[in-house]
N, C-alpha and C positions, 0 to 999 in steps of 0.2 A: 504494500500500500504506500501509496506517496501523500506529500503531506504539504498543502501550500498556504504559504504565508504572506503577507506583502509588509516587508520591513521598512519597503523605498517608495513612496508613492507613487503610482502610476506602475509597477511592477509588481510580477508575482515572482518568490522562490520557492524552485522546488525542492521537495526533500524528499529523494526517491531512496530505492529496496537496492538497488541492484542498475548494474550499465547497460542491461538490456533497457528498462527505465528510461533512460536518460538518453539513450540512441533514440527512441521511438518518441518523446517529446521532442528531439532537434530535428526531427524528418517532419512530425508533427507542423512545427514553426516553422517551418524551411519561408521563404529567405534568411529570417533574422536568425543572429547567432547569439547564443546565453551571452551573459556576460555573469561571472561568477561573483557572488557573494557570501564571505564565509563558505567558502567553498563548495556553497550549491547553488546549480543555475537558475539567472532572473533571466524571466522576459518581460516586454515590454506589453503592457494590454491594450497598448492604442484605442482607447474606448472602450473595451472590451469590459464585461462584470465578468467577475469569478466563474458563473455558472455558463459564460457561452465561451471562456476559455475552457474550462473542462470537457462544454461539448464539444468544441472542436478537437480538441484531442482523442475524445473517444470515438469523434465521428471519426479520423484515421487511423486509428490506431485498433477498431472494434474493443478495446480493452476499458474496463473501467478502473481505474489504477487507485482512485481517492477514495483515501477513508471517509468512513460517515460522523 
C-alpha cells in the first residue's frame, strides 16, 4: 500500500511498498518526472485533488495501491 501526503503545497508524496510502486507511478505521470522529497517522490497536481490523482493512477496502472 502506498501512502500520500502533501508536505509542499500544490504537490503530492508518495510513500510507496516496493520499486515496482514507484516505476508504475512514473509511467503513470509520464511526462513529468518526481522530484524527491525526503526521499520519496513528489509530483506536481497541477489542479488536480487527491482523489483524481489517485484515479489516474489507477486508471493506468488497473492497480489500486492507497491505503484506506
Amino acid at each position: 500500500m502506498a501512502t500520500l501526503k502533501i508536505e509542499i503545497p500544490g504537490r503530492v508524496t508518495i510513500i510507496h511498498d516496493c520499486l515496482i510502486q514507484e516505476n508504475d507511478f512514473k509511467k503513470a505521470m509520464k511526462p513529468e518526472k518526481p522530484t524527491y522529497f525526503g526521499g520519496n517522490p513528489t509530483y506536481c497536481l497541477n489542479q488536480m485533488s487527491l482523489d483524481d490523482f489517485k484515479n489516474k493512477v489507477k486508471t493506468f496502472t488497473g492497480t489500486d495501491y492507497w491505503m484506506s
